[in-house]
C-alpha positions in Angstrom: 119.0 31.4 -56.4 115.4 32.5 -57.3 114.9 33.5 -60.4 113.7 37.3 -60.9 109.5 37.5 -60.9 109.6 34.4 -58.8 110.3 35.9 -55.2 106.8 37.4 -54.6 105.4 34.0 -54.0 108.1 32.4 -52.6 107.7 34.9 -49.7 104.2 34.6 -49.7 104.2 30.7 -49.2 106.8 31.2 -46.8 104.6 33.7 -45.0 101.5 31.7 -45.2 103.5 28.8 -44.3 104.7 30.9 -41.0 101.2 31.8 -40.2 99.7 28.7 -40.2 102.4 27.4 -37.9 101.2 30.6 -35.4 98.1 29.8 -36.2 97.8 26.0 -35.4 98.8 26.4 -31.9 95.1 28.5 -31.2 93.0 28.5 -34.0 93.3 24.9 -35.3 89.8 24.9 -36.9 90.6 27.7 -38.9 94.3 26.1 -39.5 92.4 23.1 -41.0 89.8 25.2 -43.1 93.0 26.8 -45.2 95.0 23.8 -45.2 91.4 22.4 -47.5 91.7 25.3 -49.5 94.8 25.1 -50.3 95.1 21.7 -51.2 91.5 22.0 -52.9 92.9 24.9 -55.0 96.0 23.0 -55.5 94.3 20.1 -56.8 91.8 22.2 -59.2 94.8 24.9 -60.3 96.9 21.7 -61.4 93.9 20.1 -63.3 93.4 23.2 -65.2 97.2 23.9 -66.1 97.5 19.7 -67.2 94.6 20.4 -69.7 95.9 23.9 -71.1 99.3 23.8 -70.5 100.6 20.4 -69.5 104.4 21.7 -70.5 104.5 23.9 -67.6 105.7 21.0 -65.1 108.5 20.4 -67.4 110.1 23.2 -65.6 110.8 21.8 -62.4 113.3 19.2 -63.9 116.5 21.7 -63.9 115.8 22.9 -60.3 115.1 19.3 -58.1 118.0 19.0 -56.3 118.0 15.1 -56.4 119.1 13.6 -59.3 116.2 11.2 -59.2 113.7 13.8 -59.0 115.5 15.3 -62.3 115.8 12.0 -64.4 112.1 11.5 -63.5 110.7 14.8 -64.6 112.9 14.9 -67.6 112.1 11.0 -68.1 108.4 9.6 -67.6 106.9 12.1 -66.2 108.0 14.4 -69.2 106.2 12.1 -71.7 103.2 11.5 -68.8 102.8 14.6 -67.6 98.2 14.4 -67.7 98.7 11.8 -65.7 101.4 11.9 -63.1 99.9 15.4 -63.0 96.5 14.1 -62.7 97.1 11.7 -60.3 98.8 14.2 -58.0 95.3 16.5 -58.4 93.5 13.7 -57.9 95.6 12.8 -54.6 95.4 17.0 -53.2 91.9 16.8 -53.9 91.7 13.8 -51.5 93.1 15.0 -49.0 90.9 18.3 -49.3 87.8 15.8 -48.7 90.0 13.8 -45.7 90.5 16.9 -43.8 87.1 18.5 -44.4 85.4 14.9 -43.7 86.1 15.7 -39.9 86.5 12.5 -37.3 89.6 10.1 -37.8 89.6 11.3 -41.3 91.5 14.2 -40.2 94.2 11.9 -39.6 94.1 10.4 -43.2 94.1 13.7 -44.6 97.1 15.5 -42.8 99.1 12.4 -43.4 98.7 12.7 -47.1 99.3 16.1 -46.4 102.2 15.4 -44.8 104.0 13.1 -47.9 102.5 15.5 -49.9 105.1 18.3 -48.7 107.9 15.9 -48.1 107.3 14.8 -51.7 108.1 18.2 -52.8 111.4 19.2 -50.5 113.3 17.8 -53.5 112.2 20.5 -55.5 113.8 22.8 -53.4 113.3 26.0 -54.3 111.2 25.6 -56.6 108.7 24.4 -54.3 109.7 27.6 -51.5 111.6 25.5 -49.6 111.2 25.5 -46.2 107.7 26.7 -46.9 107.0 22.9 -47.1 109.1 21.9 -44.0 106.7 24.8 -42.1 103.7 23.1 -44.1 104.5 19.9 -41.9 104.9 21.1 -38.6 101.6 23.2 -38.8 99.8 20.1 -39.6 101.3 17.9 -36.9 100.8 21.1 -34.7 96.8 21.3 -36.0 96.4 17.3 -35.6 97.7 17.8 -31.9 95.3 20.7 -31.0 92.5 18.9 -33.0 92.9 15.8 -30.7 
């Protein structure tokens, strides 16, 4: 169940997710020019919460739906979380650069793109699941169209 205040942008990822599926099947230049920004944005949003509010990630551990996922967020990455954190920045911020960097870089990026959002379907809910599911396809459909 979503907790109250949470649904507005859990439908809006959903939606964006949606349109970028539409929109990878004509527009895949444009398709790849949001997918930078949002994983640019990610990257730089998640640096700036690690540095003033590092707890905030603590949050997810009740709500994975793998037990795995919870025994890690509650476990190391609880006492780590500047630098799991960081490193996950660090990773969205690459893939920003992959996908932007044009050429068979593309193909780097939307792969990390890709376990990027599987990476997160544990989450479930938490992460808008199936926004991330969506996420996928409209980056295998943009790698197709880019070819």
């Amino acid at each position: 169940m979503i907790e109250y205040g949470s649904h507005i942008p859990y439908l809006l990822t959903n939606a964006l997710a949606l349109v970028l599926v539409f929109l990878a099947f004509k527009k895949h230049r444009m398709t790849r020019l949001i997918f930078i920004l949002i994983f640019l944005l990610a990257g730089l949003f998640n640096l700036y919460t690690i540095l003033v509010n590092p707890e905030f990630f603590n949050y997810y551990a009740d709500k994975a739906f793998l037990n795995i996922y919870r025994t890690f967020i509650s476990g190391y990455f609880s006492h780590h979380i500047q630098l799991v954190v960081g490193l996950i920045s660090l990773g969205q911020i690459i893939v920003a650069i992959l996908l932007s960097a044009g050429g068979r870089f593309v193909y780097l990026g939307v792969a990390g793109g890709i376990v990027f959002f599987i990476a997160l379907i544990p989450l479930g809910i938490s992460a808008a699941f199936p926004a991330m599911l969506l996420f996928i396809l409209a980056l295998v459909l943009m790698q197709y169209r880019f070819e």
